[in-house]
N, C-alpha and C positions, 0 to 999 in steps of 0.2 A: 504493500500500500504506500507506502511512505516513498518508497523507489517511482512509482506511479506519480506521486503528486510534485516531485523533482522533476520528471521529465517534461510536467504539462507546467512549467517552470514556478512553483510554489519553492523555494529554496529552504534547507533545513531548519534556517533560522527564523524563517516567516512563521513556518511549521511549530516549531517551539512556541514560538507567542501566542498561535491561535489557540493552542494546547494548554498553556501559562492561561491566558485569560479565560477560557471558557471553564477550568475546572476552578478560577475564583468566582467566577459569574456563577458558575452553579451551585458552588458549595453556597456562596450567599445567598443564592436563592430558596434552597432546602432550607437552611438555617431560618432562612425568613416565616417558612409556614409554619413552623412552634408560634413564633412570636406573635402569627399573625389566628393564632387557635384552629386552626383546622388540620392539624395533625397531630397525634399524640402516639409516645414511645417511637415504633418502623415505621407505621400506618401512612406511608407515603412516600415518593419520588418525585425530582425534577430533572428534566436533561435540556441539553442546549446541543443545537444544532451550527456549524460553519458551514455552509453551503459552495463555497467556492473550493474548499478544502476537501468538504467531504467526512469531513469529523465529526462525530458525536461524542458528547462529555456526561454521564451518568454517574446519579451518588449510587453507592455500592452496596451490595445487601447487608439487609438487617443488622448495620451501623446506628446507633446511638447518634442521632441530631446531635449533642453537646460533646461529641467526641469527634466530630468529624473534622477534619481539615481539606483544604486544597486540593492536596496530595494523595485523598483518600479516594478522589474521584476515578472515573474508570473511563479508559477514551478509549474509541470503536468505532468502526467506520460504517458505512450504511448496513451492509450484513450482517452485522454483526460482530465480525470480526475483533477484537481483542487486541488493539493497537498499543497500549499505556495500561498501566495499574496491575499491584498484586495481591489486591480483592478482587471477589466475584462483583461481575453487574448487577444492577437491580433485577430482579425475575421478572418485572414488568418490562425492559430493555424492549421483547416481539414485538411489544405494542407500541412504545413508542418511534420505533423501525417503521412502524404499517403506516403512524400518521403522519411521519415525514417523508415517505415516496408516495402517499397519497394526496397529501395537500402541500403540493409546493409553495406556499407563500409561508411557510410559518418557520418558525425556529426556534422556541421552544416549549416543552412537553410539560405538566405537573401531574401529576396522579395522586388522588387523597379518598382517604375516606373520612372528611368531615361528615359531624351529624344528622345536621338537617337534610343537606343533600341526598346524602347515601339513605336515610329516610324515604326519601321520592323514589330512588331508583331499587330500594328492596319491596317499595309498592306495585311498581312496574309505571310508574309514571312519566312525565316530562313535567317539567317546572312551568306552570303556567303565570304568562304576562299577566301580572293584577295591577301593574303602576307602574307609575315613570322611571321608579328608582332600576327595573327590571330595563325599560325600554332606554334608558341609556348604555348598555351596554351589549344587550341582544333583539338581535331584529325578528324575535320570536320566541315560540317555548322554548324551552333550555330540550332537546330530543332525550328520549331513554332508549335505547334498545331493546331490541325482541330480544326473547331468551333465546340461549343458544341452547345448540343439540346436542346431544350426547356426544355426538362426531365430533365438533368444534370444539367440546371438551378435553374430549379424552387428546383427543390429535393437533397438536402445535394450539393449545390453550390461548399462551397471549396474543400470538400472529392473529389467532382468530377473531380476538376482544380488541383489538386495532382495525378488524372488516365490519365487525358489525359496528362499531363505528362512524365510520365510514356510511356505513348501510344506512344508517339512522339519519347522520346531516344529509345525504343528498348529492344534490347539485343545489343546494343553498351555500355560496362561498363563505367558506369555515371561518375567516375572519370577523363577518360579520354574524356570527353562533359560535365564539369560541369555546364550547362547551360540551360534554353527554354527557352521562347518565350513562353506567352500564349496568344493566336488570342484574339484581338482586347480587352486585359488587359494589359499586360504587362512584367517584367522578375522576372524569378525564376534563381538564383544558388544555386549551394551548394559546401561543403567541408568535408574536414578530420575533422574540426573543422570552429567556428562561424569564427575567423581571416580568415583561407582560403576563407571561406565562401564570406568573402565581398570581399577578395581581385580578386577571381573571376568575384563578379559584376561589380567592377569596370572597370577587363578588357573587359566585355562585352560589358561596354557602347563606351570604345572608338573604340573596333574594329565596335561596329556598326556606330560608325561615319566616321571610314573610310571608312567602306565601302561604304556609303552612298553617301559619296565626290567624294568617288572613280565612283560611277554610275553617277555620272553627271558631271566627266569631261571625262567620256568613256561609253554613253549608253550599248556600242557593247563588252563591257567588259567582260572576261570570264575568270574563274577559272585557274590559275596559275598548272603546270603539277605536277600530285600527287606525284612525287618523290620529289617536294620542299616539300609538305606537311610535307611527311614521313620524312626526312633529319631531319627539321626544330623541328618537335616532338619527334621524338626517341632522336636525341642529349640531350631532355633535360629532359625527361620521362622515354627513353626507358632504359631497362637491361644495356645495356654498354653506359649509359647517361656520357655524360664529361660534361655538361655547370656546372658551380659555382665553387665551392673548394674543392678538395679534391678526385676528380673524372680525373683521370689517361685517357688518349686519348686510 
């Protein structure tokens, strides 16, 4: 691999850096989801992806958040392969493989099983729009997947749980649904990079806690009129976006 990314002229020392920053990018990313409460003790993963390089950076199995370093990370190239590091990969590694030769715009993975969320997705649900605070960062239900089959089980498990995935968004561009729901596991995001990557998980887990509160102080509850949707998303996504600085009404 490394002989590979020399010849398409990435030179050793490029290589080293992209290697150097993405296993700080990601350790500080995992590190981030303790802080940020949607992960507790292993119950989670983040990877970051270099695109030009071909490198992928994963924290390492069933490592201790507070013990993790830099150095603990584990770099591997799109197959898999086992480039850096003398820890195992996360066991979720297939799946985050699946969503980055599936959706090429993204670059990085989280996988958690916060409460509320994983909540929704051990119901067999998708996270339904009930308000704005949802509609600024998905341009729809948050998807859950179908259950998988016994085959998808037993046979290359995570590869699998990266297609139904997959199965679930569509052809609705993943950026704007950075999100599933995997039936009766738990959630995947993703991002531009590993930082978006979790700042998206986090807001999964709270919009699925509102929604959640929101279903049991209004069983008969129902979808808010898809022009708040759009309003609420295009202001801060779309082409003539105004929300933040710098961005003209």
């Amino acid at each position: 691999m490394l002989e590979e990314l020399k010849k398409e002229g990435i030179g050793e020392r490029t290589i080293h850096q992209v290697k150097k920053q993405l296993k700080k990018e990601v350790c500080e990313a995992n590190i981030s989801l303790v802080k940020h409460g949607v992960v507790i003790f292993t119950w989670g993963n983040v990877s970051a992806l270099d695109r030009e390089s071909g490198l992928v950076v994963i924290k390492p199995s069933g490592v201790e958040y507070s013990e993790m370093k830099p150095d603990d990370m584990v770099v591997t190239d799109l197959d898999g392969n086992r480039i850096e590091g003398a820890l195992n990969p996360s066991t979720d590694l297939p799946t985050h493989l699946e969503l980055y030769r599936t959706f090429p715009d993204i670059g990085g993975v989280v996988h958690t099983h916060s409460i509320s969320a994983t909540a929704w997705a051990q119901s067999g649900r998708g996270i339904p729009f009930y308000g704005t605070t949802h509609a600024d960062y998905f341009h729809g239900t948050v998807p859950c997947t179908r259950e998988m089959t016994e085959e998808e089980v037993v046979s290359e498990y995570e590869k699998n749980t990266g297609k139904v995935i997959a199965e679930a968004v569509g052809n609705i561009p993943p950026l704007t649904l950075p999100g599933a729901l995997v039936r009766s596991h738990g959630v995947f995001s993703w991002g531009k990079n590993a930082h978006e990557a979790v700042h998206n998980a986090v807001v999964i887990e709270a919009v699925a806690e509102m929604a959640l509160k929101t279903e049991l102080l209004d069983p008969e509850i129902s979808s808010p009129a898809s022009f708040l949707l759009e309003k609420h998303y295009l202001r801060k996504h779309g082409k003539n976006a105004y929300y933040g600085q710098g961005k003209a009404r």
